[in-house]
N, C-alpha and C positions, 0 to 999 in steps of 0.2 A: 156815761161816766157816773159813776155815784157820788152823791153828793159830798164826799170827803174827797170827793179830785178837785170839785171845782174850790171846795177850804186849801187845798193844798195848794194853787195854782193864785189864790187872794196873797197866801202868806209867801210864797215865793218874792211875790210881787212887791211887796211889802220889804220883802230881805235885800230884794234888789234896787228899792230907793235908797236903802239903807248905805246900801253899799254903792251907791250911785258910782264913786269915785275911788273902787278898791284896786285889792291887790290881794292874794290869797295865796297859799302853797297851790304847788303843782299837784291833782289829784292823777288817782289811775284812770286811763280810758279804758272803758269796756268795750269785749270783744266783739268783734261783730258778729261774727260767728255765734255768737250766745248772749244778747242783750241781758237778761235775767241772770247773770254771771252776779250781780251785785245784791243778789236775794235770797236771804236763807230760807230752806225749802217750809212748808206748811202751813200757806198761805192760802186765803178762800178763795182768791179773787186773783190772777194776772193779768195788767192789760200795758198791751203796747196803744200808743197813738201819734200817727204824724199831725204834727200840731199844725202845718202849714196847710195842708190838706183838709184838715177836720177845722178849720179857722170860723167858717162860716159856721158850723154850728155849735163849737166853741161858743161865741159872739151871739146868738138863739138865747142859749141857754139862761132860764130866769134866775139869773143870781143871786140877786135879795132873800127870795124866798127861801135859796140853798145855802145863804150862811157864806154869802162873794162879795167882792167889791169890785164896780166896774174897772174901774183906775186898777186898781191892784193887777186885777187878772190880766188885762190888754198889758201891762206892763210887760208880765211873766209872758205870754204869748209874743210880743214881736222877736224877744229876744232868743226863744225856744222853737227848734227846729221839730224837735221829737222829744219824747215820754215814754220809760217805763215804770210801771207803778203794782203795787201789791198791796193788798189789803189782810190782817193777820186775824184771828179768834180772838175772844177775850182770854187774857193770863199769858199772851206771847208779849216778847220784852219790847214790841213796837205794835203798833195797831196799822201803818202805812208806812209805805217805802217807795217813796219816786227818785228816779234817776234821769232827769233830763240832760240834753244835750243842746247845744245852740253857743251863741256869743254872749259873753256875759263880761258884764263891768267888773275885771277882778283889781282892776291897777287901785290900790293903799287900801284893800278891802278890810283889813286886818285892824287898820287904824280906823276907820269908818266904825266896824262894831266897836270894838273899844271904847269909840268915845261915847257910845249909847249907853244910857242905863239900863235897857231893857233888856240888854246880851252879854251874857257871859261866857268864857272860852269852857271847853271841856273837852278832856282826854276822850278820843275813841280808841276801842279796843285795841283798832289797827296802828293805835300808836301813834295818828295826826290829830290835830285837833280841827274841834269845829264852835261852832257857837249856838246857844239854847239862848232860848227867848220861856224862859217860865210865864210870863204873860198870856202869850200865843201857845202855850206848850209845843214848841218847835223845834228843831234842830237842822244846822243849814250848812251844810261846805259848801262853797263858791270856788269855782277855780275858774279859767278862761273858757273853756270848751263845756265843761259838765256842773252841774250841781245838783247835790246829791240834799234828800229834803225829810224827815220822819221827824214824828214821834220821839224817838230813841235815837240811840245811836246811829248814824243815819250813813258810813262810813262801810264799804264792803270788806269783811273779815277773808282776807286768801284764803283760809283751808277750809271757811264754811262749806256744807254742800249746796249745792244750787238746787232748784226744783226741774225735773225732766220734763222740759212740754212734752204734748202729749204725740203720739207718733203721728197723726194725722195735721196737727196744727201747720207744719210748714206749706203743704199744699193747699190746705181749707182758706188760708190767711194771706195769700200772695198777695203782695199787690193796694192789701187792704189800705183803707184811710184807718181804721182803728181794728184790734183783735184783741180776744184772750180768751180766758181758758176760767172756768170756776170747777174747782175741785172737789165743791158737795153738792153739784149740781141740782143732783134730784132735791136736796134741802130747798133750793134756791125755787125750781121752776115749781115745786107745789106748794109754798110760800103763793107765788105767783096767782096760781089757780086757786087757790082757794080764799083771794082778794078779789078774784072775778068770782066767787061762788061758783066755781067750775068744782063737781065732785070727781075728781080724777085724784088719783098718785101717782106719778111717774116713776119707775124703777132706775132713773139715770145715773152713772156714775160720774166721768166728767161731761163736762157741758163747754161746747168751743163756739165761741162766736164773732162774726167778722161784721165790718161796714165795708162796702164797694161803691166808689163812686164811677157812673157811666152814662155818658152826653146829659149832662146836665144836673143828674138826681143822682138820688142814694137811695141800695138795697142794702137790707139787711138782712143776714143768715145765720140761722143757728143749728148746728150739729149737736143733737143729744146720743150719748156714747152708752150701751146699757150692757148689763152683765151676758146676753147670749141673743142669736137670729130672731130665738121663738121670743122673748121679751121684746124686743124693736116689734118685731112684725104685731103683739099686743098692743102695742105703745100706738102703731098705726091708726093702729082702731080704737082708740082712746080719744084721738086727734082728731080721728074722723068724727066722730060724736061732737068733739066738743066743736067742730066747724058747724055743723046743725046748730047749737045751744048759740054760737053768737054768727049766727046768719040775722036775725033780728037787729044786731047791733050796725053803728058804724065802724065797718073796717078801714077805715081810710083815715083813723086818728086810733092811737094807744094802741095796747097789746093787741087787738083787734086782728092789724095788719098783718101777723105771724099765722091769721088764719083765711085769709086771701088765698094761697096756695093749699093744695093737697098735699099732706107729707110724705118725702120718699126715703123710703127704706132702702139702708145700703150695708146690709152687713148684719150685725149686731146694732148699726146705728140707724138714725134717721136724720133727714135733713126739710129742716123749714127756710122758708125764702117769705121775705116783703115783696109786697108791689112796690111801684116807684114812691121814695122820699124825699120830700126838700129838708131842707133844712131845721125848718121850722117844727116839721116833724119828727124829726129825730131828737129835735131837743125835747120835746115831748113824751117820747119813747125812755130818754133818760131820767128824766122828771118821773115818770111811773115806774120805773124798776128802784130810782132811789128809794122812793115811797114804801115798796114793795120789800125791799133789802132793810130798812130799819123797821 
C-alpha cells in the first residue's frame, strides 16, 4: 500500500473518533458488480483490499515512518471490512480516493463534526454534503455502511465515467487479500529498477498485481501487460538477466523476492510469482515500493 493509504486510513481513524457518536445522511452503496463505480477514471494507481484478511499486515506496517498513527489506524481498521482506493497525477481535482466499507458510528455524526472547529460542511457536486478538515486536508462522508475519504470532493458523481479494469484482472485477482492494477506501469516498474540500479526498461503498459494468502503465508504476483508476444518474450529475457544481477543479493527480503521465480510468458504478458511471505514481509515489500513511488 503506498504510503498515502496508510495517511488515509490515520485520518479516517481520526474522522471516526470524531464522530464516535454520529449520524450521517444515507450514502449510495456501490455495486458489487463494479467496486470502482465511485472513481473517476485517470488514476495511476487502483487497489482493492480486504482489510480483514490483509489485518496482519496492515498492523506490520512501520507507520511512524509512513506519516500513521497506531490509534488512528486500528480504529479505522476494526471498523472496516474492505477498501477501495485510487491514487490520481498531479493537476487532477483529487490526489486519492477511498471508498471503504464496514460498520461505522454514524448515529448524530452530523452534530459531532459540527461542533468541532476543525470541520466544516461542504457541498459535493452530487449535491450531499460532506465535511473537510483544512487542517488534515481531508474530506470525509460517514454513512452506516460506507465512507467515502479524499482530498477533494470525495462523494461519487453518477454520470462520471468509471475506469475499465483491465480484462485480465477478474481472474489474475480472485480470491486476492489485496489487488490492483497501475496504469503507467512501465513508469512505475523502471522507476523501480533503476533504484536497484538494474539497467533495464521495461516496455509495460498496465501492470496487475495481487496478494494470495495460502496455509499460512502470503504470495505475491505481478502481471506485466506489454504492447505485443515479441516485447513480453524481450521483457523475459530482461528478467532473466536481471535474476543473474541479484542472484548475489538476499531474495527472501525487498524486491529481491519478484526474482525467486523465473518469469512466464503468457501472451503479450508475463507473469512474476514470490516465494512464501509472512507478514512481516510484505509490510516490507510496501515500505520499498512506497519509497520507490515517491
Amino acid at each position: 500500500m503506498p504510503c498515502g493509504g496508510v495517511r488515509v486510513l490515520a485520518l479516517l481513524g481520526i474522522a471516526l473518533m470524531v464522530a464516535s457518536c454520529a449520524s450521517s445522511p444515507k450514502t449510495q452503496v456501490l455495486p458489487e458488480a463494479e467496486p470502482f463505480a465511485a472513481f473517476p477514471s485517470g488514476a495511476l494507481v487502483y487497489l482493492y483490499v480486504d482489510t480483514v484478511k490483509a489485518r496482519p499486515i496492515l498492523d506490520a506496517l512501520p507507520l511512524e515512518r509512513m506519516g500513521g498513527n497506531q490509534k488512528a489506524v486500528a480504529a479505522a481498521l476494526d471498523k472496516t471490512s474492505s477498501a477501495v482506493a485510487a491514487w490520481y497525477p498531479p493537476g487532477a481535482p483529487r490526489h486519492f480516493l477511498v471508498a471503504a466499507q464496514g460498520r461505522y458510528p454514524s448515529f448524530r455524526a452530523s452534530l459531532s463534526f459540527a461542533l468541532s472547529p476543525a470541520w466544516k460542511k461542504r457541498r459535493s457536486e452530487s449535491g450531499a454534503s460532506y465535511w473537510y478538515s483544512a487542517q488534515d486536508k481531508i474530506s470525509v462522508f460517514l454513512g452506516p455502511q460506507h465512507a467515502f475519504i479524499s482530498d477533494g470532493d470525495p462523494l461519487p458523481v453518477p454520470e462520471a465515467s468509471f475506469p475499465q479494469r483491465p480484462e485480465a484482472f477478474a481472474s489474475f485477482a480472485e480470491d486476492a487479500v489485496l489487488a490492483g492494477w497501475l496504469t503507467e506501469g512501465g513508469m512505475f516498474l523502471n522507476q523501480c529498477l533503476s533504484s536497484l540500479k538494474i539497467p533495464l526498461q521495461v516496455p509495460a503498459e498496465q501492470v496487475l498485481f495481487c496478494l494470495q494468502q495460502s496455509e499460512g503465508h502470503y504470495q505475491g504476483m505481478i502481471r506485466i501487460e506489454t504492447p505485443s508476444v515479441t516485447q513480453a518474450k524481450a521483457v523475459v529475457g530482461l528478467f532473466s538477466l536481471a535474476r543473474l544481477f541479484m542472484a548475489n543479493l538476499d531474495t527472501k527480503e525487498g524486491v529481491g523476492v519478484f526474482f525467486t521465480h523465473a518469469p512466464v510468458q503468457d501472451g503479450a504478458s508475463l507473469n512474476l510469482q514470490t516465494g512464501p511471505l509472512d507478514a512481516q514481509g510484505v509490510a516490507l515489500l510496501f515500505s520499498m515500493f512506497s519509497l520507490y513511488s515517491n
